[in-house]
C-alpha positions in Angstrom: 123.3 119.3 96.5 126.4 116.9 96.8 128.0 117.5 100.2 131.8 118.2 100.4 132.6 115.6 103.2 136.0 116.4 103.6 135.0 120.3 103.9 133.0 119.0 106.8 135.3 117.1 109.1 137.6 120.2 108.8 135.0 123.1 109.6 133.5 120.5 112.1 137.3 120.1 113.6 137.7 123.8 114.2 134.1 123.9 115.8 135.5 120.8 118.3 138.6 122.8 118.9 136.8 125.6 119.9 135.0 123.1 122.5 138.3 122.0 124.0 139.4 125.7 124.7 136.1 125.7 126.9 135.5 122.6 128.3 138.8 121.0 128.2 138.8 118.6 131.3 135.6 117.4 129.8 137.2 117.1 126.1 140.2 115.2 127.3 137.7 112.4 128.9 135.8 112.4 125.9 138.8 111.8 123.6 140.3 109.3 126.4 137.5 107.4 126.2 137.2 107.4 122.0 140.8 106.4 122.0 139.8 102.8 124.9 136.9 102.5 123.2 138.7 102.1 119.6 141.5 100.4 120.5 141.8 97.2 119.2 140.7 94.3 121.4 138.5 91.5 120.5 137.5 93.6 117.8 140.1 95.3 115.4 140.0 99.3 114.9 138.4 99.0 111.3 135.1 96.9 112.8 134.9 99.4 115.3 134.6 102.3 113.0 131.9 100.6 111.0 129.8 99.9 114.0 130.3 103.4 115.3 129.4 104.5 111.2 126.4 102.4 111.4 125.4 103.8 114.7 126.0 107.1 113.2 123.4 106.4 110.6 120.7 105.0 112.9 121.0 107.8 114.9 121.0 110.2 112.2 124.2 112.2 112.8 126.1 113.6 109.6 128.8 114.6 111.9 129.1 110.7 113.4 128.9 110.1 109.5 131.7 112.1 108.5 134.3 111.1 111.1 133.2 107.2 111.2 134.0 107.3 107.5 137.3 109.0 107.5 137.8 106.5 110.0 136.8 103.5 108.4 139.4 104.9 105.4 142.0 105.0 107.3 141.4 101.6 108.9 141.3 99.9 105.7 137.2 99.2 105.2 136.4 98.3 101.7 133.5 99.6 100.0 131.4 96.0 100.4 132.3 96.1 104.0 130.7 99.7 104.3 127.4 98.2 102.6 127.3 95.2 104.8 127.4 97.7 107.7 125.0 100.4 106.1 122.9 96.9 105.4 122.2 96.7 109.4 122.1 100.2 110.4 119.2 100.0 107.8 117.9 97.0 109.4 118.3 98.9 112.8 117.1 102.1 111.9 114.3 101.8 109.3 113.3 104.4 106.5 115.4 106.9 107.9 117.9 105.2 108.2 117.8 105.0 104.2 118.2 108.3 104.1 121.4 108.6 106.1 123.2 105.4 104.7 123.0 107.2 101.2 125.1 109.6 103.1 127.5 107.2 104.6 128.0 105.6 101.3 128.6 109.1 99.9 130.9 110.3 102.3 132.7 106.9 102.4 133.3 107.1 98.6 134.4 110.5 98.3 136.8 110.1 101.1 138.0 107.4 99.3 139.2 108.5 96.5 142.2 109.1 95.7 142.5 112.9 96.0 141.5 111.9 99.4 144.8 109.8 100.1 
């Protein structure tokens, strides 16, 4: 069954708002750090989301997939450049790992298209 990835990041946004209504000291240092931790430094926003996509995939967390690859949209990622990334998270991660970057890639291409802009 194909998985609608945008229908994911928004029922997985509502469950995360529900999270910040009960833990919201907790959420707001969460999101403080996400925000130091992408900013752009030695390493630009886009490289950042595909190392936190690839990380997603070795760990094996659709959800990490789903965000990481809006993300890497909307910083500008090509399709090669999410291979090469889903290339060492296979490296990293082994046979299941395989598994997951088939769901990167998927997710990566739907939000990608142009309905998606």
């Amino acid at each position: 069954m194909l998985k609608n990835w945008q229908e994911e990041i928004r029922d997985l946004s509502g469950d995360i708002k529900n999270l910040r209504a009960g833990i919201p000291d907790v959420m707001k240092a969460f999101t403080a750090m996400g925000a130091s931790a992408g900013a752009s430094g030695a390493l630009d926003a886009k490289t950042k989301e595909l190392i936190a996509l690839a990380i997603g995939v070795a760990i094996r967390c659709d959800d990490c997939i789903a965000f990481h690859s809006k993300g890497a949209v909307q910083h500008g990622a090509s399709r090669e450049e999410v291979l090469e990334t889903l290339s060492m998270a296979i490296y990293m991660g082994a046979g299941p790992s395989v598994m997951y970057a088939s769901h990167a890639l998927a997710a990566f291409d739907q939000l990608h298209a142009p309905a998606a802009e």
